[in-house]
N, C-alpha and C positions, 0 to 999 in steps of 0.2 A: 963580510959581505952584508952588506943594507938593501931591505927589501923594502919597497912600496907598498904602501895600500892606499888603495881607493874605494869606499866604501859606497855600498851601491845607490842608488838616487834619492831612495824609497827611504833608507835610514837617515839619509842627511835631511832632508822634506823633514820629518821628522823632528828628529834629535837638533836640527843647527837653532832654529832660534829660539830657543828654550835655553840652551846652552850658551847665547849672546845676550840672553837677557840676566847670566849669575857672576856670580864676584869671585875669585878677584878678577879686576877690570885686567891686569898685566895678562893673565892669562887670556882673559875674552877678546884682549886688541888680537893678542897673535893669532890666535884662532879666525877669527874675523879675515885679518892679512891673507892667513892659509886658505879660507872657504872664499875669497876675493880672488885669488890667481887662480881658482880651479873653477871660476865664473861661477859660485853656488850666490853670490853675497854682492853689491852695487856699496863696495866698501866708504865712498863719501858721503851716501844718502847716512848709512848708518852710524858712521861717525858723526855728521851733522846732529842725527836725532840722540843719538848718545850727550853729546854734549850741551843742547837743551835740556833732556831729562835728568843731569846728573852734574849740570853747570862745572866748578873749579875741579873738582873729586876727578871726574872726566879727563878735562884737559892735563888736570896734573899727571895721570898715569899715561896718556900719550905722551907726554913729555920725556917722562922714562923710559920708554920704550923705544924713544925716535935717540934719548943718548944710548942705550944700549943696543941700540941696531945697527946704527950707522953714526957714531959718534964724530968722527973725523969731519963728518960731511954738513955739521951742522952750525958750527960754529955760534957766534952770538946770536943767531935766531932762537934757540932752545931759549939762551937766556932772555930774549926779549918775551917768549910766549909763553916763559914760566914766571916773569915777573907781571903779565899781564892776566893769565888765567882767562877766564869767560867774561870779563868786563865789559867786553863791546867798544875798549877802546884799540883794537887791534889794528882796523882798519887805516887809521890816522899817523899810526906809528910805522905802519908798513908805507907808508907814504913819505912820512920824515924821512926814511933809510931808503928813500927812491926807489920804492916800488911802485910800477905803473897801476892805478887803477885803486892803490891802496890794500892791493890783495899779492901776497906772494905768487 
């Protein structure tokens, strides 16, 4: 039998970003995911500033984490946004592979 917990407001207030801000990153995405579906966490803002503050290092452990979560579903995008990392030329490429807008 598997029980839930949900820990009370006052400790997440607390404890979450202090805990989004340590390493390892593989650990902090899930957690993040986890504190985003229980509305604690506005999970794009801080992915966005994540990977400003922490550029390749960043995007590389999303990367991992998006093939170990949902591998099937990602196909050559993983490999286009692991060979581009935080370059800023992401946009352009998502355009080439007929993305509207140039953004997935």
């Amino acid at each position: 039998m598997f029980m839930t917990f949900t820990p009370p407001l006052s400790f997440v207030a607390q404890a979450l970003p202090e805990l989004l801000n340590s390493k390892p990153f593989a650990f902090v995405i899930d957690l993040a995911i986890l504190a985003s579906r229980r509305e604690y966490l506005k999970l794009d803002k801080w992915v966005t500033d994540k990977m400003l503050e922490h550029g390749d290092q960043f995007v590389q452990a999303c990367v991992g984490t998006l093939k170990r979560r949902c591998p099937a579903v990602l196909g050559e995008w993983v490999m286009l946004v692991g060979r581009l990392g935080a370059s800023g030329h992401a946009g352009r490429c998502w355009a080439d592979h007929g993305v509207a807008g140039g953004r997935p």
